[in-house]
N, C-alpha and C positions, 0 to 999 in steps of 0.2 A: 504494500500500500504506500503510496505516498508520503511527505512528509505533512506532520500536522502544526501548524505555526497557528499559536494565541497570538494576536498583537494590537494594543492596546493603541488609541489614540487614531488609528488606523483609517480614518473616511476621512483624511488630506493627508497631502505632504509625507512628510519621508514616508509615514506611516502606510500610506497607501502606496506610494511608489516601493517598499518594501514587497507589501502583497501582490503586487503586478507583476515585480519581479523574479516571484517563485511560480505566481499560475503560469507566467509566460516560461519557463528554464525547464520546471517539474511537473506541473499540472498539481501543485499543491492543494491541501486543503489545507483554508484559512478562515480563522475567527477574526471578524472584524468588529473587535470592542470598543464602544466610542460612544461618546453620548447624542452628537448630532442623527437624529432620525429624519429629521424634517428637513427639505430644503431652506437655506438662510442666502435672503438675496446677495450679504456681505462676503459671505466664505462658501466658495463650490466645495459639494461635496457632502456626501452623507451615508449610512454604512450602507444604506441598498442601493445607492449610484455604485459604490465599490462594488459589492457583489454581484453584481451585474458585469462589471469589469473583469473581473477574475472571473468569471464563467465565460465569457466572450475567448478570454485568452486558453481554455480549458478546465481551468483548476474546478474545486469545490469551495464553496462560500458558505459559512456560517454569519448571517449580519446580527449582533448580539448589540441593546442599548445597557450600555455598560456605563456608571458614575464611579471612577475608580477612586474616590475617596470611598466610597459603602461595600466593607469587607463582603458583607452578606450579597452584594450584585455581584461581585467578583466572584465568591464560591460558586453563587447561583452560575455563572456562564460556565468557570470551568468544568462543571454538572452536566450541565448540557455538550458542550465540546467534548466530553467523553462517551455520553450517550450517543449522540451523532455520527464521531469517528471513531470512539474506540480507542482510542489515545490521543497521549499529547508527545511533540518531539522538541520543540522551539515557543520560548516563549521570549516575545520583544517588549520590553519596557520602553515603549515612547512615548507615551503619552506625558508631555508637562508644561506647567503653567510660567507664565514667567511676566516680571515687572522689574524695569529694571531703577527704582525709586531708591533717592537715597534714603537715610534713615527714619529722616524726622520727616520724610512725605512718605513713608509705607504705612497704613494701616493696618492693622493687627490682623485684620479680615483679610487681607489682602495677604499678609505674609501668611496667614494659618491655610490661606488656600493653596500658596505656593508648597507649602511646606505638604500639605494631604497630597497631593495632584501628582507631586515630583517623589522628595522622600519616600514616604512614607506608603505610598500607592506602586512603587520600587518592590518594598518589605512585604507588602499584604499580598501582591500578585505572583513573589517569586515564592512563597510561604504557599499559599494557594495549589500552584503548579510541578511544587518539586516531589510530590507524593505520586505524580503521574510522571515524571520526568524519570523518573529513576527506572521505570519500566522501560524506557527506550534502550536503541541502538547505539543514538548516537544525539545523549542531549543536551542542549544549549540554553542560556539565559544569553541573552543583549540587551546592554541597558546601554540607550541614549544621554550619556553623559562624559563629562570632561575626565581628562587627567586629574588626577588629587594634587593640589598645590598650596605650599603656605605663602607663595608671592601675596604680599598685601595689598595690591593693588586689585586683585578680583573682589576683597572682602571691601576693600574703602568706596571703591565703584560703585557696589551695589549691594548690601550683605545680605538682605533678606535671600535673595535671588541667589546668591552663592550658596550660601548656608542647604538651600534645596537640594543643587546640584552636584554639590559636595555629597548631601546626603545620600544622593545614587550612587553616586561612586564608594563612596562608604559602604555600601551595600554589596556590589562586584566586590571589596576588599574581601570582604568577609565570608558570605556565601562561596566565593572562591575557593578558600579556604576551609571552610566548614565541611563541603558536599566535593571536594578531592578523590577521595577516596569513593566516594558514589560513583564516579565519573563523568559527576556532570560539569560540562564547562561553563563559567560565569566571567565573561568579559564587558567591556564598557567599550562603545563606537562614538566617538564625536569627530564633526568635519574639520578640517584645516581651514575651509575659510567658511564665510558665510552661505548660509542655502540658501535659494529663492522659495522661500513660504511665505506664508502670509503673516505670520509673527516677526519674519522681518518686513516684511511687506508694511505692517500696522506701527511695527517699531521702531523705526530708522529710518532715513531718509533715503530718497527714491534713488540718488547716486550710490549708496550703499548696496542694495536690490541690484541695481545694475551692475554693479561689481561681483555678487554672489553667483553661487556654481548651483546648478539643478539639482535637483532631489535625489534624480538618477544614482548620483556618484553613491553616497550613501548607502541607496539599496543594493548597487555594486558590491560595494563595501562590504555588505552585513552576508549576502549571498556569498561571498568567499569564505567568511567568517566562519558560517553555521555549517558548512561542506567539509569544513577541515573538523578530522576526528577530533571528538570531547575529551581525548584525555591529553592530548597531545599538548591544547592552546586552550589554557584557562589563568583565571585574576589577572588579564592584561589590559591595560587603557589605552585602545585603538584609534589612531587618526587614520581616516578612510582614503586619503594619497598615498600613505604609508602602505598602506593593503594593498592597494591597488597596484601601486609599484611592484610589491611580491608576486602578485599574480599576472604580472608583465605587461600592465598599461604602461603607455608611454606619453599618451597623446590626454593629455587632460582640457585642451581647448572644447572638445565634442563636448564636455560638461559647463561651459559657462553660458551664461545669458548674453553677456555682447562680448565675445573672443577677444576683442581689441581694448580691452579694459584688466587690469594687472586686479587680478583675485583679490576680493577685501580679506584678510585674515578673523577668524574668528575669534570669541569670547572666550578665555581661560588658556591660549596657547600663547 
């Protein structure tokens, strides 16, 4: 059978360009966890537009309304994704919230959301799926987050928003380590430069956007990742150029929005 990939966050951006990139390679079956159901004239995309897409491409589609701060939705889907496929092999931590406010303009709500969405919904969802994971061939955790860094400049920039991302990564440290011996792999993916999503799209300004590299790269990225055996490459913090270089890209132009614009570097590198 195929592989079976949970991924969180998953009706836009990397998250969906993830999912397209195993229906289109493997004819995967995928959980497309996400809270948008309904069209939103602001942001394309929603988990049945995906599902529709990964069936177009071959795969199998589970569209699941998933709030990953609510442990209980989380159990509830991995319930279902094993009812449905019968296991689980890959599970992608993307889904997360981000603000990048300094201190005394974060609200408390604002950081408690960043902190459920990113951290914390990290621990709930790999907690969730490693009881099915350990049943696999060959399985993987990818969590959408940075290298672990004390450089003070990511905490003075932004700390709520760091303190999050940190938290994921903090996460890969650990379960890394923990579930070694399982054999299950638990790495962390973050891009080298900026993506073109909508988060940067809504967060920065439009020369920035136009300096970011496609989504593409990324699911590039994580498809190498999840293919290389689970025992082999685990608690490592992946930049998706880096990957890709291993797996003998050369030509990284094919991934940018305007070619003739020198790559914006991203947050935390």
């Amino acid at each position: 059978m195929s592989k079976v990939l949970f991924i969180t966050g998953a009706s836009r951006g990397i998250g969906r360009e993830i999912a397209l990139k195993f229906a289109k390679e493997e004819k995967a079956c995928i959980v497309i966890a996400a809270k948008t159901e309904n069209p939103n004239p602001n942001l394309a995309g929603t988990i049945h537009s995906v599902a529709e897409e990964i069936r177009q491409l071959g795969g199998q589609a589970l569209p699941l309304v998933v709030d990953v701060r609510d442990e209980q939705q989380i159990q509830s889907a991995m319930d279902k994704t094993i009812s449905e496929f019968g296991k689980l092999d890959v599970l992608i931590n993307n889904a997360s919230a981000i603000n990048l406010s300094k201190t005394l303009d974060t609200t408390m709500k604002r950081y408690d959301l960043m902190q459920s969405v990113n951290a914390r919904a990290t621990f709930a969802c790999s907690q969730a799926a490693i009881p099915h994971l350990m049943k696999s061939d060959n399985p993987h955790i990818l969590t959408l987050s940075p290298p672990l860094s004390f450089n003070e400049k990511w905490y003075a920039a932004h700390l709520a928003y760091t303190l999050s991302k940190f938290g994921m990564s903090m996460c890969t440290l650990g379960l890394s380590a923990e579930f070694k011996e399982a054999g299950i792999a638990v790495n962390s993916l973050w891009p080298k430069t900026t993506i073109a999503t909508d988060a940067i799209r809504v967060h920065f300004p439009e020369a920035i956007y136009r300096a970011s590299r496609k989504p593409q790269i990324v699911a590039d990225a994580a498809y190498w990742i999840i293919n290389q055996p689970s025992k082999t490459l685990t608690g490592q913090f992946l930049i998706d150029e880096e990957v890709l270089i291993k797996a003998g890209i050369k030509d990284f132009s094919v991934y940018a929005v305007d070619p003739k614009i020198k790559p914006f570097p991203d947050l935390f590198l």
